[in-house]
Backbone as a printed PyTorch tensor [residue, N CA C, xyz], in Angstrom:
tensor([[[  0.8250,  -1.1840,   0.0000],
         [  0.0000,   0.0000,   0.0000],
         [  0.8650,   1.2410,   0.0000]],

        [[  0.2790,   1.8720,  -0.4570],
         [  1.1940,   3.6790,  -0.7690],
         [  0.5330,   4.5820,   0.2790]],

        [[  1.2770,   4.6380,   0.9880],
         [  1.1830,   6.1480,   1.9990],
         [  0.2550,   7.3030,   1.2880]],

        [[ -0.5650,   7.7870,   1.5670],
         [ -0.9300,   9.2500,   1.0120],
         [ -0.5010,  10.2380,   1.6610]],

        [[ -0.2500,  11.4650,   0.6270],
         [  0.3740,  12.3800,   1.9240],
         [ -0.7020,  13.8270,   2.0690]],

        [[ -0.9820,  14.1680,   3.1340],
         [ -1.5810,  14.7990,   3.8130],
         [ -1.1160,  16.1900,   3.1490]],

        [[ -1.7560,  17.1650,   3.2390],
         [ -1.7930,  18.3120,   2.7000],
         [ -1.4780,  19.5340,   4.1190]],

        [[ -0.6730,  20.3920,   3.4100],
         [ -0.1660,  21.2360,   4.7320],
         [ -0.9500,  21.6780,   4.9990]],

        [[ -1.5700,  22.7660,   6.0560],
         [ -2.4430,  23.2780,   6.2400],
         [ -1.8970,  24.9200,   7.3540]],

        [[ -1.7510,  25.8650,   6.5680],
         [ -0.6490,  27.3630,   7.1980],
         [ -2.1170,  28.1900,   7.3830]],

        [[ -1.4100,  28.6110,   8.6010],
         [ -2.1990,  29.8990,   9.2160],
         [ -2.4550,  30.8310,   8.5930]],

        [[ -3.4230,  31.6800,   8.8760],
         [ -3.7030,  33.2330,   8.1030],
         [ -1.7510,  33.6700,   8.4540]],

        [[ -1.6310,  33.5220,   9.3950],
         [ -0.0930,  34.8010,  10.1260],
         [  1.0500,  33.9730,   9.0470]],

        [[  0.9470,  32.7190,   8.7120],
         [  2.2150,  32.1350,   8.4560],
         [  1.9070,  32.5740,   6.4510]],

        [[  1.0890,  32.5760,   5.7820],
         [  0.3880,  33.1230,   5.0940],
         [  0.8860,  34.4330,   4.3470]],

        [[  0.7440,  35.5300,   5.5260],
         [  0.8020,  36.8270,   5.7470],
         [  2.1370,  37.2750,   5.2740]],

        [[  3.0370,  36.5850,   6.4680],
         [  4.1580,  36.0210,   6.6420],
         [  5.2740,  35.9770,   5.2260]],

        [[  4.7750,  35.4190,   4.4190],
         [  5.7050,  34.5450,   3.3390],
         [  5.1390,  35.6570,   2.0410]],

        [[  3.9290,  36.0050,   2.0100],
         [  3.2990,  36.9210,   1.1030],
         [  4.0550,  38.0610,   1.5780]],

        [[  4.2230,  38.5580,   2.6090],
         [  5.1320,  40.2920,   2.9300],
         [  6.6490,  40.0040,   2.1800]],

        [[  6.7520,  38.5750,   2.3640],
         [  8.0260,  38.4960,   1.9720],
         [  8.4150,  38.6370,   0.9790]],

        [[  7.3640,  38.3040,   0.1910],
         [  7.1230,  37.7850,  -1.3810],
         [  7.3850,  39.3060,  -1.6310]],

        [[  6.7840,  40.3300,  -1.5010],
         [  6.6230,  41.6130,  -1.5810],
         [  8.1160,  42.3480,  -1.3980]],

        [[  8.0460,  42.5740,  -0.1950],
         [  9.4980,  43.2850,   0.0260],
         [ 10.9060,  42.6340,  -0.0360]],

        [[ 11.0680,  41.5900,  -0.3620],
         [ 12.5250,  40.6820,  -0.4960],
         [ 13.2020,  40.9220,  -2.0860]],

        [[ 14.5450,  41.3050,  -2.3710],
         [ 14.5240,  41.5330,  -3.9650],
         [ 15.1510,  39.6700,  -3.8870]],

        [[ 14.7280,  38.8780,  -3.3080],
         [ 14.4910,  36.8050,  -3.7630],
         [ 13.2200,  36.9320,  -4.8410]],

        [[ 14.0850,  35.6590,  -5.2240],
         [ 13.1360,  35.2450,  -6.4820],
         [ 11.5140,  34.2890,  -5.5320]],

        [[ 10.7390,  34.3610,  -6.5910],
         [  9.9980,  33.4150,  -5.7940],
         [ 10.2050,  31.8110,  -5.5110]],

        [[ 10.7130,  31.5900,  -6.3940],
         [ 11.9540,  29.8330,  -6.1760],
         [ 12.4700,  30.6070,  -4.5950]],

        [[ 13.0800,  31.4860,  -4.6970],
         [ 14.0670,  31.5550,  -3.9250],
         [ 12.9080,  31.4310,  -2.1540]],

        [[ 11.9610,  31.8030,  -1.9640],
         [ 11.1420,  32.2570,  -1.4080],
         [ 10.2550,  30.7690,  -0.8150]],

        [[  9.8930,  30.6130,  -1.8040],
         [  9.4100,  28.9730,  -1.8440],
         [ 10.3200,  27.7710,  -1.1620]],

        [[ 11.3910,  27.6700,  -2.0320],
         [ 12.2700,  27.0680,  -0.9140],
         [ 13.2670,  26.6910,   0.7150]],

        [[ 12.9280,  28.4820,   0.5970],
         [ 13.6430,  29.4470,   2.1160],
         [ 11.9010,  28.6930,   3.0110]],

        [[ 10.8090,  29.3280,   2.8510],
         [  9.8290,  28.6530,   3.7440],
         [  8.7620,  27.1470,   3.2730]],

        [[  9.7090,  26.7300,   2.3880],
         [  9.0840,  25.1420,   2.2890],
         [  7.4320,  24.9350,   1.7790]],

        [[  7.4350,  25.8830,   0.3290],
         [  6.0720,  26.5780,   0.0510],
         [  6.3840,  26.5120,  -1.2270]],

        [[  4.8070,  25.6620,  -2.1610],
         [  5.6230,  25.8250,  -3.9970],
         [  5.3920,  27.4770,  -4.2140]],

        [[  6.4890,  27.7120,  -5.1300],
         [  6.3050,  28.8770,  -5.9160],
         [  4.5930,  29.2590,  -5.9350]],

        [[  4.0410,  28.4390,  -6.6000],
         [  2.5040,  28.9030,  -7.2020],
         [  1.7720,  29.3190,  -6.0250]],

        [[  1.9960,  28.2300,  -4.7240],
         [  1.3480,  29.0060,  -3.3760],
         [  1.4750,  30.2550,  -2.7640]],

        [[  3.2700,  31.1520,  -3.3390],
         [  4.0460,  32.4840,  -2.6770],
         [  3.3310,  33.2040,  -3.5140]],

        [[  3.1550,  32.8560,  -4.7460],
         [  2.4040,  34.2290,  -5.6560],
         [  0.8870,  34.5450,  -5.5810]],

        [[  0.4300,  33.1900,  -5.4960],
         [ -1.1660,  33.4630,  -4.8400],
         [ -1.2630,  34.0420,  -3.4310]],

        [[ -0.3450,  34.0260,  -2.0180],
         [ -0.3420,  34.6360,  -1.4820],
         [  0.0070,  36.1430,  -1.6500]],

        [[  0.6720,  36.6180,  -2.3000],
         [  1.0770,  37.6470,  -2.8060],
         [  0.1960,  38.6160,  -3.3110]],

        [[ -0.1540,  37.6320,  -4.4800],
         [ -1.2530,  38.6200,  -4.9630],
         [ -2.5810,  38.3770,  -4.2060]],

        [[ -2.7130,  38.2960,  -3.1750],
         [ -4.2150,  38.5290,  -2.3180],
         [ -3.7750,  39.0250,  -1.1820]],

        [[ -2.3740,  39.9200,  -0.6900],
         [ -1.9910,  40.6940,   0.0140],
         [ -2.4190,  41.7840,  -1.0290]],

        [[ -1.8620,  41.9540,  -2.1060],
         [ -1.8560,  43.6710,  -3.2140],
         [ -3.0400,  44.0430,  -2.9920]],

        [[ -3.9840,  43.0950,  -3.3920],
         [ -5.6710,  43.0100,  -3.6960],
         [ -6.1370,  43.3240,  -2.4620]],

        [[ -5.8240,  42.9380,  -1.1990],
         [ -6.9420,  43.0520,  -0.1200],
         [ -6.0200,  44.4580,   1.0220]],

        [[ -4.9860,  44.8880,  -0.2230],
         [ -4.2120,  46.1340,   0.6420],
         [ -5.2580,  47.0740,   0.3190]],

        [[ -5.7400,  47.2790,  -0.7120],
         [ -6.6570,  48.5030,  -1.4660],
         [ -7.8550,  49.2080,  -0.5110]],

        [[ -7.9450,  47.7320,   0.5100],
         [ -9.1040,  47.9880,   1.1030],
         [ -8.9720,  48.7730,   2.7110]],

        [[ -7.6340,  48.6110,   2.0990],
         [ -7.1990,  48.9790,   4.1410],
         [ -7.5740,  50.1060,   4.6050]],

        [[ -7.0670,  51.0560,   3.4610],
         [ -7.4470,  52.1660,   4.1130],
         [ -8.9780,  53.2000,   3.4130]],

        [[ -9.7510,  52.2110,   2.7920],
         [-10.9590,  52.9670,   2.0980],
         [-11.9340,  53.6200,   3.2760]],

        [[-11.7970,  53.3370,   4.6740],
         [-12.8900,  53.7470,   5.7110],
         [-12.2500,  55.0560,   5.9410]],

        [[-13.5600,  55.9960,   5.8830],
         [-13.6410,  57.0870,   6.1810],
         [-12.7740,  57.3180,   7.9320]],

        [[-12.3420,  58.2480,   8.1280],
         [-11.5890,  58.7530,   9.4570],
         [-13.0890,  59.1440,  10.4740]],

        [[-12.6980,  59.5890,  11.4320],
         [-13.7160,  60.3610,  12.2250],
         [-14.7460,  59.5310,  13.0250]],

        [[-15.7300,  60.1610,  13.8510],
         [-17.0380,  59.2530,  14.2660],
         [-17.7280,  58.6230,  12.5990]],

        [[-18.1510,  57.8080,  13.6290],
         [-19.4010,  57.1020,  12.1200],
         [-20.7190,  58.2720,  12.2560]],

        [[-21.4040,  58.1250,  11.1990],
         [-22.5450,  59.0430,  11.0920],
         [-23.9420,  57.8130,  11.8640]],

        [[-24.1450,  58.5380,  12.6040],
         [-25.8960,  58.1210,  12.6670],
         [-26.7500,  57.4970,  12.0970]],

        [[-27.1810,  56.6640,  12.2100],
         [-28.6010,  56.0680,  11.3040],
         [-29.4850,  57.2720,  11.1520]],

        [[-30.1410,  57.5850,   9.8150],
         [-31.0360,  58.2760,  10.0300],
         [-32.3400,  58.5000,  10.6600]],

        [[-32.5370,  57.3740,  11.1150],
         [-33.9400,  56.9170,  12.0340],
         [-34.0540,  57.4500,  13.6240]],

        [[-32.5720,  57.6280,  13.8400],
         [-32.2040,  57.6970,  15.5340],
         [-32.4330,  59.1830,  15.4220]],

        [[-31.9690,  59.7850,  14.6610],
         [-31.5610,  61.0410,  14.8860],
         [-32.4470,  61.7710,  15.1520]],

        [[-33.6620,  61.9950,  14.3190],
         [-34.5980,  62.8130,  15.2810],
         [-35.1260,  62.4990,  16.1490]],

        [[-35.3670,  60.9030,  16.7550],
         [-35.5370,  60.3800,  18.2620],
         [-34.2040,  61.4100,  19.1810]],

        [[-33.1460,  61.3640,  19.0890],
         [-32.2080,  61.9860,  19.6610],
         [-32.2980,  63.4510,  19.8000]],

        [[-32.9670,  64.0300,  18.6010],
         [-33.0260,  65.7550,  18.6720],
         [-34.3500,  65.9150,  19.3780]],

        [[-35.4410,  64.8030,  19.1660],
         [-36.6640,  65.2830,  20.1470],
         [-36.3790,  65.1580,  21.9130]],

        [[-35.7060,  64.3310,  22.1140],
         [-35.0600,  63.7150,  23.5730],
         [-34.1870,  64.8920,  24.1430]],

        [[-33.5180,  65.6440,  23.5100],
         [-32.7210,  66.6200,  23.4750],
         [-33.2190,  68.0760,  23.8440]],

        [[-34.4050,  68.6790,  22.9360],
         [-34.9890,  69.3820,  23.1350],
         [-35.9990,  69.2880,  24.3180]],

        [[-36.4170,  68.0840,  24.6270],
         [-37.3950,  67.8230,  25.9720],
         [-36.5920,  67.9470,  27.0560]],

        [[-35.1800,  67.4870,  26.6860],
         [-34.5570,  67.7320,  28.4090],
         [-33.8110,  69.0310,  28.7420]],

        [[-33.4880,  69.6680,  27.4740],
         [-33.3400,  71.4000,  27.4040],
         [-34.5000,  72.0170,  28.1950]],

        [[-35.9170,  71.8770,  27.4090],
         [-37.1280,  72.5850,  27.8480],
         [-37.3730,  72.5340,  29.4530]],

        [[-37.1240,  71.0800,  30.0500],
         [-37.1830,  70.8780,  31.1430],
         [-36.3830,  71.6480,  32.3170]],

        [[-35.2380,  71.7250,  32.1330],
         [-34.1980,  72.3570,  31.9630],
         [-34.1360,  73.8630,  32.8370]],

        [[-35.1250,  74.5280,  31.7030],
         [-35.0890,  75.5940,  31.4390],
         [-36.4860,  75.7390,  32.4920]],

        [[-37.4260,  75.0820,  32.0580],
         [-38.7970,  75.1770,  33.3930],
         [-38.2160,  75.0500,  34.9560]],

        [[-37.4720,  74.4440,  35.0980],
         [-37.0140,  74.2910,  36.5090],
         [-35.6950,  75.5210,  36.6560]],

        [[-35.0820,  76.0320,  36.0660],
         [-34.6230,  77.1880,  36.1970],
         [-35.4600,  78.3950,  36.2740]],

        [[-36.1600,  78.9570,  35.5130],
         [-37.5570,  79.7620,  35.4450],
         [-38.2180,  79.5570,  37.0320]],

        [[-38.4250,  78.1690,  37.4590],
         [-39.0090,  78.1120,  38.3750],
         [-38.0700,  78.3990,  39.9420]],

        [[-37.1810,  78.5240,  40.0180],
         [-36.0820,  78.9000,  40.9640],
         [-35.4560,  80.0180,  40.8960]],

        [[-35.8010,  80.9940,  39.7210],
         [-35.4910,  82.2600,  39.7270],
         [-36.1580,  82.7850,  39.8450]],

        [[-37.8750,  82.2170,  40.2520],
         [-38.5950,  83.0330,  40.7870],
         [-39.7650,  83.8950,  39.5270]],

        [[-39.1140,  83.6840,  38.2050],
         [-39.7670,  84.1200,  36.7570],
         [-41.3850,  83.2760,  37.0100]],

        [[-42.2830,  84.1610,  36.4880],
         [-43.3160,  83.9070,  35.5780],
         [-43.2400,  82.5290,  34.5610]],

        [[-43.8060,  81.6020,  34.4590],
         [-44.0950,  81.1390,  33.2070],
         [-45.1530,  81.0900,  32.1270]],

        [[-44.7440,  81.7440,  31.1240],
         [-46.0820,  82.0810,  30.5040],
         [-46.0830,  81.5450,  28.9940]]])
């Protein structure tokens, strides 16, 4: 009977790893492949799905996130009720009229 052989199985990090390398090393990809025990065809498919999924890194806007639009005037009516309130119980301790 013939042994079968089991298929490697590398981490996202080890992955990451060999693809940065692929990138910034002036090694060939032979050279790359053989240094971490990886065929060629596996260093360049890692490679190119580092380039591809770099594009995305930085597409998010900076700053707070914006609001749902649904909340927001729940939030500006909640806002204005506890201002008004606010303002009645001041009125009412300074002794003012409310009219």
């Amino acid at each position: 009977m013939s042994e079968t052989k089991k298929r490697k199985v590398h981490t996202a990090e080890y992955k990451a790893k060999v693809g940065l390398e692929a990138l910034r090393s002036g090694k060939t990809i032979n050279q790359i492949g053989q240094e971490f025990d990886v065929h060629p065809v596996q260093v360049c498919q890692w490679k190119k799905a580092i380039q591809e999924q770099a594009k995305t890194l930085f597409e998010g806007k900076r700053g707070p996130k914006p609001l749902d639009a649904q909340s927001e005037p729940d939030r500006l009516y909640s806002e204005i009720g506890r201002l008004k309130m606010e303002l009645d119980w001041l009125k009412k301790k300074s002794g003012m009229s409310l009219s």
